[in-house]
Biotite code that builds the C-alpha atoms (Angstrom):
import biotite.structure as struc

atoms = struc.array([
    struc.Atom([-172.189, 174.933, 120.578], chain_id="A", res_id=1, res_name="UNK", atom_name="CA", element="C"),
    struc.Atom([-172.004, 171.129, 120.938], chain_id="A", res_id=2, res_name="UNK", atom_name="CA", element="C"),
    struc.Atom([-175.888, 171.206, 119.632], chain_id="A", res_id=3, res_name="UNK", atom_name="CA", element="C"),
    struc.Atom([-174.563, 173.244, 116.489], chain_id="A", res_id=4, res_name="UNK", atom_name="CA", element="C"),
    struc.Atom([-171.734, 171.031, 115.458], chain_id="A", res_id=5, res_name="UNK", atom_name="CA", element="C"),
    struc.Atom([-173.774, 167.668, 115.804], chain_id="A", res_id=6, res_name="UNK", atom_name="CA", element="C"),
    struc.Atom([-176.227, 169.079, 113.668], chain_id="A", res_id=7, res_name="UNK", atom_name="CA", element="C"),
    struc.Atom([-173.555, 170.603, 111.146], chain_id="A", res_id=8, res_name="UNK", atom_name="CA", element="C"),
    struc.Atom([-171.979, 166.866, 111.268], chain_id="A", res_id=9, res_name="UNK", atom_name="CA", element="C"),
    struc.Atom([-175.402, 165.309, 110.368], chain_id="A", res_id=10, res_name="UNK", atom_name="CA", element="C"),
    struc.Atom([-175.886, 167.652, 107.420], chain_id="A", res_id=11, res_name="UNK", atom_name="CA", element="C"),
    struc.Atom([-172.443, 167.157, 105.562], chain_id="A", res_id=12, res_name="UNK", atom_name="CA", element="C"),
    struc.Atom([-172.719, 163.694, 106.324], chain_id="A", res_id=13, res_name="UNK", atom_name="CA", element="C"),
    struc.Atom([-176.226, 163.119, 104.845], chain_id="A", res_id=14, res_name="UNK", atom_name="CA", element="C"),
    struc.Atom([-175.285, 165.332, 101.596], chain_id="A", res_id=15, res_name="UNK", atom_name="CA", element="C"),
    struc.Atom([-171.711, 163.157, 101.191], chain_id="A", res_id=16, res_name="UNK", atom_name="CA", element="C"),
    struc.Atom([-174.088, 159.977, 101.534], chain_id="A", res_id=17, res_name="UNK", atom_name="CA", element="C"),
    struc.Atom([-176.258, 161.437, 99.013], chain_id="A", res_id=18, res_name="UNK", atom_name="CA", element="C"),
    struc.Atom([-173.830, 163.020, 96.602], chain_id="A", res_id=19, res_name="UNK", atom_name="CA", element="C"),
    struc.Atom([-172.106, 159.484, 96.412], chain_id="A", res_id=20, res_name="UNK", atom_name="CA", element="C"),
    struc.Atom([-175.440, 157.815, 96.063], chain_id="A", res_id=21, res_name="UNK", atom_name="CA", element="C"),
    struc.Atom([-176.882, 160.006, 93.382], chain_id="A", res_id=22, res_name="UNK", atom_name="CA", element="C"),
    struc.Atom([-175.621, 158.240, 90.595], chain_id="A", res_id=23, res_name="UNK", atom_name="CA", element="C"),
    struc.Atom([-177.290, 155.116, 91.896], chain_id="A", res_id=24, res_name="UNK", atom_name="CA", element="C"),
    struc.Atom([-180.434, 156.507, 92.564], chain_id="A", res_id=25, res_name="UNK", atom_name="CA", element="C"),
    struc.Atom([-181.307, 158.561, 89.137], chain_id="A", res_id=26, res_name="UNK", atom_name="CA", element="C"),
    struc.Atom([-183.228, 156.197, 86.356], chain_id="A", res_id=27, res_name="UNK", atom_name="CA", element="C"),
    struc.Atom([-181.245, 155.305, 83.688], chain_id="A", res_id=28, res_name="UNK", atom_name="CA", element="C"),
    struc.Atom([-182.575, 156.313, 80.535], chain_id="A", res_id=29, res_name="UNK", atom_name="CA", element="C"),
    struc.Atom([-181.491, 154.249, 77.718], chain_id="A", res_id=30, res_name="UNK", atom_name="CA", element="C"),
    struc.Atom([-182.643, 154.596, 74.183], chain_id="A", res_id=31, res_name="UNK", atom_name="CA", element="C"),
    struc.Atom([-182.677, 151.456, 73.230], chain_id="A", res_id=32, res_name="UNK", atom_name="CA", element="C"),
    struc.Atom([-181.473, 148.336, 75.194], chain_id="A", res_id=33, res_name="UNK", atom_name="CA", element="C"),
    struc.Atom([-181.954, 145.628, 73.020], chain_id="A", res_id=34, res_name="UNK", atom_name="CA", element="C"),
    struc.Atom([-179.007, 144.050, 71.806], chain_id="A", res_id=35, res_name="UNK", atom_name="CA", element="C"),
    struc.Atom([-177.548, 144.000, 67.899], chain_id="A", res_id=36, res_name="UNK", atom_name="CA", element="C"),
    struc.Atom([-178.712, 140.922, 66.214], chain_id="A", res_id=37, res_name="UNK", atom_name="CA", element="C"),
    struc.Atom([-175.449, 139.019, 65.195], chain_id="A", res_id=38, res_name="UNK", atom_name="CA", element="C"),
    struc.Atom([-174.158, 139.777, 61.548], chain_id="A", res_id=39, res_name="UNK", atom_name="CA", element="C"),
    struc.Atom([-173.705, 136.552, 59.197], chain_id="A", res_id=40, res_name="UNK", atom_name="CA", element="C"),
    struc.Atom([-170.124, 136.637, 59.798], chain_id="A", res_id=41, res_name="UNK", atom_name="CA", element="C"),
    struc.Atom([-170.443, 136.655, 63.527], chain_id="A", res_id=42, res_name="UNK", atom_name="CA", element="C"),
    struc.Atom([-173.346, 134.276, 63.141], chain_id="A", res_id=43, res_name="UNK", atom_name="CA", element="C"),
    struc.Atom([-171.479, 131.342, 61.059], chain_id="A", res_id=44, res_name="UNK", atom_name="CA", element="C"),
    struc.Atom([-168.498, 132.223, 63.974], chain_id="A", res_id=45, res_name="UNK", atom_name="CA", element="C"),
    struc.Atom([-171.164, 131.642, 66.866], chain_id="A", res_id=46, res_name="UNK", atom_name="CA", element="C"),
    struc.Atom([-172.233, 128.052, 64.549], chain_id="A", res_id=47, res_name="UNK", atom_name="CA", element="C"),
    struc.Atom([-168.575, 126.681, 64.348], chain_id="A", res_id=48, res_name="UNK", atom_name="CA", element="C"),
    struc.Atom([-167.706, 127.341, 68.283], chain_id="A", res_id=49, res_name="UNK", atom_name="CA", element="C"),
    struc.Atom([-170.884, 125.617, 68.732], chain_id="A", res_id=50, res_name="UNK", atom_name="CA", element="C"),
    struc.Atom([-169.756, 122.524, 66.773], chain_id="A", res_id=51, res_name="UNK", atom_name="CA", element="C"),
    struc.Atom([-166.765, 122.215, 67.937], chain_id="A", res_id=52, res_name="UNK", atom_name="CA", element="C"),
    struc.Atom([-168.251, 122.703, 72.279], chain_id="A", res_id=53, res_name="UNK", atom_name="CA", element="C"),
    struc.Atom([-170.781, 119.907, 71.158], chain_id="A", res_id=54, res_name="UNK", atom_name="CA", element="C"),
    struc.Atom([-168.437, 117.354, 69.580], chain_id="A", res_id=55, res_name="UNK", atom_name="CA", element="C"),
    struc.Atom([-165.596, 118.248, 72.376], chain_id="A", res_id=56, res_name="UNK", atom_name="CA", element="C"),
    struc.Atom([-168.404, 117.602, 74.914], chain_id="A", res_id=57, res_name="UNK", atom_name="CA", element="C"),
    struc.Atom([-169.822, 113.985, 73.459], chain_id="A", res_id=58, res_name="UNK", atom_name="CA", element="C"),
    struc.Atom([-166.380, 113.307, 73.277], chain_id="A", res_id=59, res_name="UNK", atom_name="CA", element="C"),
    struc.Atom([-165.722, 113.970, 76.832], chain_id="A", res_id=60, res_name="UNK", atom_name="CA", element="C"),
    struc.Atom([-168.853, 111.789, 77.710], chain_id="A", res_id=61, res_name="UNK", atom_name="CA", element="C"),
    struc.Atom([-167.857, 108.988, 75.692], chain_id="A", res_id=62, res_name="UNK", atom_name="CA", element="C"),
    struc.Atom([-164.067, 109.071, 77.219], chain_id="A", res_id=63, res_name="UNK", atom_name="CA", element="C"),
    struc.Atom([-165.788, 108.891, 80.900], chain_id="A", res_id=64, res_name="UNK", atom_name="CA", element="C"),
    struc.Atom([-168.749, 106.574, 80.043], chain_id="A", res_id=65, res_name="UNK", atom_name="CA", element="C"),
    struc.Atom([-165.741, 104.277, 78.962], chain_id="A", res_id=66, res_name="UNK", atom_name="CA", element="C"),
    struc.Atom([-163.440, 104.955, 81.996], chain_id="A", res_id=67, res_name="UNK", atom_name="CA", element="C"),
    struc.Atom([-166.595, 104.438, 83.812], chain_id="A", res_id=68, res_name="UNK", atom_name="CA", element="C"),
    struc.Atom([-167.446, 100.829, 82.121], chain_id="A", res_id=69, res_name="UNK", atom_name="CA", element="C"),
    struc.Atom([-170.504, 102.551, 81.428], chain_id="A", res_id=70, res_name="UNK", atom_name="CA", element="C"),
    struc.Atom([-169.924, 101.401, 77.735], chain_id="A", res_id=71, res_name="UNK", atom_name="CA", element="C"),
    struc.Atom([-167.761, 98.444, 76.465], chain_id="A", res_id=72, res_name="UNK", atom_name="CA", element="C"),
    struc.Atom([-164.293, 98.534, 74.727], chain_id="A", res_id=73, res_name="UNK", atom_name="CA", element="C"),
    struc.Atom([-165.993, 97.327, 71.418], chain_id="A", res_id=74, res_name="UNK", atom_name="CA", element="C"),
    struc.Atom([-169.193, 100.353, 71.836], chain_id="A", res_id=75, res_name="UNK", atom_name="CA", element="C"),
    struc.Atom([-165.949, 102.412, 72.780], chain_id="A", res_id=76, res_name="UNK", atom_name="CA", element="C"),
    struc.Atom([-163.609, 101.698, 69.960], chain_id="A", res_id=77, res_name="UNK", atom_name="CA", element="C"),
    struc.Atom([-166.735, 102.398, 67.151], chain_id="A", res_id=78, res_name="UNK", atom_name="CA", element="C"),
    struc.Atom([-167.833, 105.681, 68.521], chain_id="A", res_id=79, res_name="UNK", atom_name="CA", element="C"),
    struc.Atom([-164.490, 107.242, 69.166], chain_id="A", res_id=80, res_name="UNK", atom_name="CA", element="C"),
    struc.Atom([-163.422, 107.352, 65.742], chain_id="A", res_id=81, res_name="UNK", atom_name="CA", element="C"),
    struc.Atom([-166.120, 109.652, 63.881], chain_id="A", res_id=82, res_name="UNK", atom_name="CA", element="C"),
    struc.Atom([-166.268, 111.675, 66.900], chain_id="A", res_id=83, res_name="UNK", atom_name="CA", element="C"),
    struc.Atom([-162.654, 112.314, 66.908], chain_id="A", res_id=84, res_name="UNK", atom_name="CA", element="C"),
    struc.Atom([-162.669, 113.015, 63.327], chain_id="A", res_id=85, res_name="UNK", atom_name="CA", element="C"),
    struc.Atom([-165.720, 115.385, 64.178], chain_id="A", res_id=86, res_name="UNK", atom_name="CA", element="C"),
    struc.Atom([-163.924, 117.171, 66.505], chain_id="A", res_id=87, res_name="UNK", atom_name="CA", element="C"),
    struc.Atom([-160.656, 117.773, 64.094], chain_id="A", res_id=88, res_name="UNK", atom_name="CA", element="C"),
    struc.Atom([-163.075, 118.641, 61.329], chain_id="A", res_id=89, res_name="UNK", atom_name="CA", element="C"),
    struc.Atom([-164.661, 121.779, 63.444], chain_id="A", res_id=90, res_name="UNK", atom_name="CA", element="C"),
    struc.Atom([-161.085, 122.892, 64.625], chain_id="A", res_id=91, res_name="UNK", atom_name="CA", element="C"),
    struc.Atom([-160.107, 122.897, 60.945], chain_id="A", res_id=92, res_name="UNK", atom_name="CA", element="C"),
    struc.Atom([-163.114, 124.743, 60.059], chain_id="A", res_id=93, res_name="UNK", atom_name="CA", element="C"),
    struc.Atom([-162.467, 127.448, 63.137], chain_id="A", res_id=94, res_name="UNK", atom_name="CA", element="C"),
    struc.Atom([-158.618, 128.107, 61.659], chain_id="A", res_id=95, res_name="UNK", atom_name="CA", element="C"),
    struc.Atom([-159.932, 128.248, 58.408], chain_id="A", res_id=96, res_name="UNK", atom_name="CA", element="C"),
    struc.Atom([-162.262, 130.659, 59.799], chain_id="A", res_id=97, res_name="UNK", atom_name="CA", element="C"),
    struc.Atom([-159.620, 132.722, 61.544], chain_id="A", res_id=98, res_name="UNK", atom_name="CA", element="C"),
    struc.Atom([-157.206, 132.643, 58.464], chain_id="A", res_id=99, res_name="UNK", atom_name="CA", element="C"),
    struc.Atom([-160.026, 134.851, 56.367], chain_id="A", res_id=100, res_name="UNK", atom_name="CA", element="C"),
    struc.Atom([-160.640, 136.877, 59.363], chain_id="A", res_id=101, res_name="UNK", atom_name="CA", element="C"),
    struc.Atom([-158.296, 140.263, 58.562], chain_id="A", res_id=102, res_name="UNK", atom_name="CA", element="C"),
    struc.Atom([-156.193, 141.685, 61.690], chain_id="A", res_id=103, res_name="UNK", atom_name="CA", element="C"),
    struc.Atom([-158.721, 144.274, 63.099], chain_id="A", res_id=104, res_name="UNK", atom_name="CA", element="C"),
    struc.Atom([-161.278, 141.444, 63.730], chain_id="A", res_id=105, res_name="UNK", atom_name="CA", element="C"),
    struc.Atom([-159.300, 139.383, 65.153], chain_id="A", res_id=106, res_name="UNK", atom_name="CA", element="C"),
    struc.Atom([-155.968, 141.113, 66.706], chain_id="A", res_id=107, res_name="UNK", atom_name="CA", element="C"),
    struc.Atom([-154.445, 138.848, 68.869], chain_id="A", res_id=108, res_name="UNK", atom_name="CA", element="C"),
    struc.Atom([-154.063, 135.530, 66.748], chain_id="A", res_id=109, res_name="UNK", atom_name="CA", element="C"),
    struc.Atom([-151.119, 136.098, 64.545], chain_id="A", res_id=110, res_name="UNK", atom_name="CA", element="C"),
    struc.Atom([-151.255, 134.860, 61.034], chain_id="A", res_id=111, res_name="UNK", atom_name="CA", element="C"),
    struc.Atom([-150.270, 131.548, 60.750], chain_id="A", res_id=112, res_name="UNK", atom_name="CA", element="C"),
    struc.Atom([-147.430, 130.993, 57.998], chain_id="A", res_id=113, res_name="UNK", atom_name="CA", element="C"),
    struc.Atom([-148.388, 127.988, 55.107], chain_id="A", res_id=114, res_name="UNK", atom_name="CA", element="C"),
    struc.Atom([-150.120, 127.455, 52.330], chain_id="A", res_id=115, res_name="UNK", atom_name="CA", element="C"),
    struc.Atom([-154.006, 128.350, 51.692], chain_id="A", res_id=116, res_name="UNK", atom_name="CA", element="C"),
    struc.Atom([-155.746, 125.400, 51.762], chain_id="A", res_id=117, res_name="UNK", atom_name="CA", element="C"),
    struc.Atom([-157.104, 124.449, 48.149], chain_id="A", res_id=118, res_name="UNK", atom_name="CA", element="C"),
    struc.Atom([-160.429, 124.960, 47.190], chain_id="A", res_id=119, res_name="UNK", atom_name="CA", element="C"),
    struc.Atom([-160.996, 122.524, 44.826], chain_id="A", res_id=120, res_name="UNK", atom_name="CA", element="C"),
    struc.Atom([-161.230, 119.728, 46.667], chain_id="A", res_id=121, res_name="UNK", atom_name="CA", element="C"),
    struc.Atom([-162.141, 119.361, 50.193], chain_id="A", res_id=122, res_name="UNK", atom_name="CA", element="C"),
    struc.Atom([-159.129, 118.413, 52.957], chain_id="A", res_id=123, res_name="UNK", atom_name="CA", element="C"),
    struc.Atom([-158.679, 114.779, 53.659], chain_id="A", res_id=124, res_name="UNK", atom_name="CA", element="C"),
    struc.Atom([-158.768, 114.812, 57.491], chain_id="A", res_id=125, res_name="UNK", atom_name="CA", element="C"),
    struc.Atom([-155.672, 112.642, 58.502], chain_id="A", res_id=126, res_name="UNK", atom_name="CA", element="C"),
    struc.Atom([-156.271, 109.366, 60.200], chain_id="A", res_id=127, res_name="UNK", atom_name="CA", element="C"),
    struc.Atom([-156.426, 109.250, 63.870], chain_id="A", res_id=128, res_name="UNK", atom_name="CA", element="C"),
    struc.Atom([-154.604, 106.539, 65.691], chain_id="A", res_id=129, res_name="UNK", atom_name="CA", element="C"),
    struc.Atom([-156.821, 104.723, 68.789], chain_id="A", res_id=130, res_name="UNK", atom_name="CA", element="C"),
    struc.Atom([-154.878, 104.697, 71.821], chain_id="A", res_id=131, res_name="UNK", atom_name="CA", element="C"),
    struc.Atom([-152.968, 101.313, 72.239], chain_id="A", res_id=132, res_name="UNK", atom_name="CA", element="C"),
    struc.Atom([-154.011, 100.233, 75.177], chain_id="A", res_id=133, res_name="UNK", atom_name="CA", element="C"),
    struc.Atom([-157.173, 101.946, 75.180], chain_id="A", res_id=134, res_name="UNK", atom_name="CA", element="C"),
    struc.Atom([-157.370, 104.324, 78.814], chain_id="A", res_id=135, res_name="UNK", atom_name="CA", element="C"),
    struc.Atom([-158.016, 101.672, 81.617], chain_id="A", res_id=136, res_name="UNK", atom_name="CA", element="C"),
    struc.Atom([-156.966, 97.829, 79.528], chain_id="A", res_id=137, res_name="UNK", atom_name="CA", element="C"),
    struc.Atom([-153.501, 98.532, 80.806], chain_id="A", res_id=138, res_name="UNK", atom_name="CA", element="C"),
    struc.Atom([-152.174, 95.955, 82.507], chain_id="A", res_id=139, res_name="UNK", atom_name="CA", element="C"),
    struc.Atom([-152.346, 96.167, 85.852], chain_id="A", res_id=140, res_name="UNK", atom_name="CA", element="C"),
    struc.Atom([-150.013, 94.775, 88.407], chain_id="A", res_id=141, res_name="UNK", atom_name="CA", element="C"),
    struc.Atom([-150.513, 91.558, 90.268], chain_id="A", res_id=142, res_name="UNK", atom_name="CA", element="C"),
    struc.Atom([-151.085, 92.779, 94.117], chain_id="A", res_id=143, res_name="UNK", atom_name="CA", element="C"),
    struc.Atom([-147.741, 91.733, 96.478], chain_id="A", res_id=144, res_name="UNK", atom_name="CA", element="C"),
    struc.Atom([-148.285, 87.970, 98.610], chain_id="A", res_id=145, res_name="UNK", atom_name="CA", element="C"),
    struc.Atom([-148.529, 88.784, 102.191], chain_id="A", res_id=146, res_name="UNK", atom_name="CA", element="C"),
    struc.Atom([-146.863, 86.715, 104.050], chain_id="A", res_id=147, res_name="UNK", atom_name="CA", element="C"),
])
C-alpha cells in the first residue's frame, strides 16, 4: 500500500511539475519579431531627446571638469555660455514638440496655457546669467589659530 501511494505521489507530482512547466518548454512561434521602424514623428522625437541628453551631458562634464580644476575659470566661463544656451534651445524645441503633440499621443502632460509661439521669426533665447561666484571661487574661510 505504502509502494502504491509513493508511486501515486511521484506521478501527480511529475505531471504538476510539468503542467506548470509547459508553457516554458513549447517554442514560441512568432511571425515576425523584428521591431517597427520608427515613424518620422517618433523619429524627429527620438532626435530632440537626443540633443537635449548630449548637451545636458557636456554640460555636466564641463561643470565637473571645472569643480575638478580640470579646466580654468577663463576655459570655464567661455564654454558654459553656448552650452547653456544649447541646452535651453533643445528644451524649447521638446515643449514645442509636446505642444503639437494632440492628447492621445501624449496623455499625461497637460496642455500648457499661453500663447503659440510665432512663426515668423525664430524665439530669442533669453540671456543666461553666469553664476556670481562661479561654483568653487567662493571665498573660503581663513582656518581658526591654534593656540
Amino acid at each position: 500500500m505504502t509502494v502504491v501511494a509513493i508511486v501515486l505521489g511521484v506521478v501527480v507530482a511529475a505531471g504538476a511539475v510539468l503542467l506548470v512547466a509547459w508553457p516554458f518548454l513549447r517554442e514560441p512561434v512568432a511571425a515576425d519579431d523584428r521591431l517597427d521602424a520608427p515613424s518620422e514623428g517618433e523619429a524627429h522625437w527620438l532626435e530632440l531627446l537626443d540633443e537635449r541628453d548630449r548637451v545636458l551631458a557636456a554640460l555636466k562634464e564641463l561643470e565637473f571638469d571645472h569643480r575638478t580644476a580640470k579646466i580654468g575659470d577663463e576655459d570655464y566661463r567661455s564654454q558654459v555660455g553656448p552650452l547653456r544656451r544649447s541646452a535651453a534651445a533643445a528644451l524649447r524645441a521638446i515643449d514645442r514638440y509636446r505642444a503639437e503633440m494632440t492628447a492621445y499621443e501624449l496623455p499625461d502632460l497637460p496642455a500648457e496655457p499661453g500663447p503659440p509661439p510665432d512663426e515668423g521669426t525664430p524665439p530669442n533665447p533669453a540671456p543666461v546669467p553666469e553664476p556670481y561666484p562661479p561654483p568653487d571661487e567662493a571665498d573660503i574661510p581663513a582656518p581658526a589659530p591654534q593656540e
